[in-house]
N, C-alpha and C positions, 0 to 999 in steps of 0.2 A: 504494500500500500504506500502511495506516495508522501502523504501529510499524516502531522504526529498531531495526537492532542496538544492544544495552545496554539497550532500555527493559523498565522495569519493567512487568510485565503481572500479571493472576489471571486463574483460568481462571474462568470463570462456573459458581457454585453452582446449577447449574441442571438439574432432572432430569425431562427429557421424557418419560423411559418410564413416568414415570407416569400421564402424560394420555393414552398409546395407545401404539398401534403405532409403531415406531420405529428406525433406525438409527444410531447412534451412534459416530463416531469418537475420541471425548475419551474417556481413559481416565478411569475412575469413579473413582479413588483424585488425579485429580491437581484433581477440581472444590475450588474456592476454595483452591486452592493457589495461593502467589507463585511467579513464577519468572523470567527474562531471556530476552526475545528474543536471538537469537545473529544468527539472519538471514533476510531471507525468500526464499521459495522460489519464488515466480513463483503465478501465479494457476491454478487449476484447476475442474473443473466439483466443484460438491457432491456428495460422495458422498452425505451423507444423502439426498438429492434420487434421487439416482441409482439408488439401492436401490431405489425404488417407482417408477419408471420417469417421474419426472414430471419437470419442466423443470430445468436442473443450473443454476442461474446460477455463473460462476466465484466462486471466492473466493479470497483469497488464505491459503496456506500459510506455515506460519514454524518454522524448529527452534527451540523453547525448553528452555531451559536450569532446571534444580530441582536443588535442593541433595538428595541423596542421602536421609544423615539426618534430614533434616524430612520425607522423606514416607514412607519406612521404618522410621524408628526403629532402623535399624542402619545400618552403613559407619561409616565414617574424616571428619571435617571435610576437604572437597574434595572428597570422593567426590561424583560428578554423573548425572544423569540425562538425557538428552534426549530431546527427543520430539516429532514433527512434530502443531502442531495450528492449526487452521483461523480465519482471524483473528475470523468470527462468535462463536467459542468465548473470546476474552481483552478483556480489559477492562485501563484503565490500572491498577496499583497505587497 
């Protein structure tokens, strides 16, 4: 697996559904958002893959961690978000 719990990651500004058809598990609101791996999750087949029936290579999964208010614009400093996302999807901060 490529990131350790604590690493600084962003999720890639990056928006397939506009070159075609597509499935997507990164939510839209967290692209080129920073945030902390917390941990990883073990490796699983792609879902994006797996949606159109084509070959799943594993990848690996990771719960990261985002500051609340930086991607809402509302909560409390400390308020947190987490959210499982696919290590194709982060890049280092």
């Amino acid at each position: 697996m490529g990131f350790a719990p604590g690493a600084a990651v962003r999720v890639k500004n990056d928006w397939p559904e506009t070159r075609g058809p597509c499935h997507i598990r990164t939510p839209h609101y967290l692209r080129g958002r920073a945030g902390t791996v917390q941990r990883a999750l073990g490796a699983f087949p792609n879902p994006e893959d797996l949606a159109f029936a084509r070959p799943a290579p594993l990848r690996a999964l990771y719960h990261v961690r985002f500051d609340q208010p930086a991607v809402w614009q509302q909560g409390k400093p400390g308020d947190e978000l987490m959210v499982e996302i696919f290590e194709h999807w982060l890049e280092p901060a």
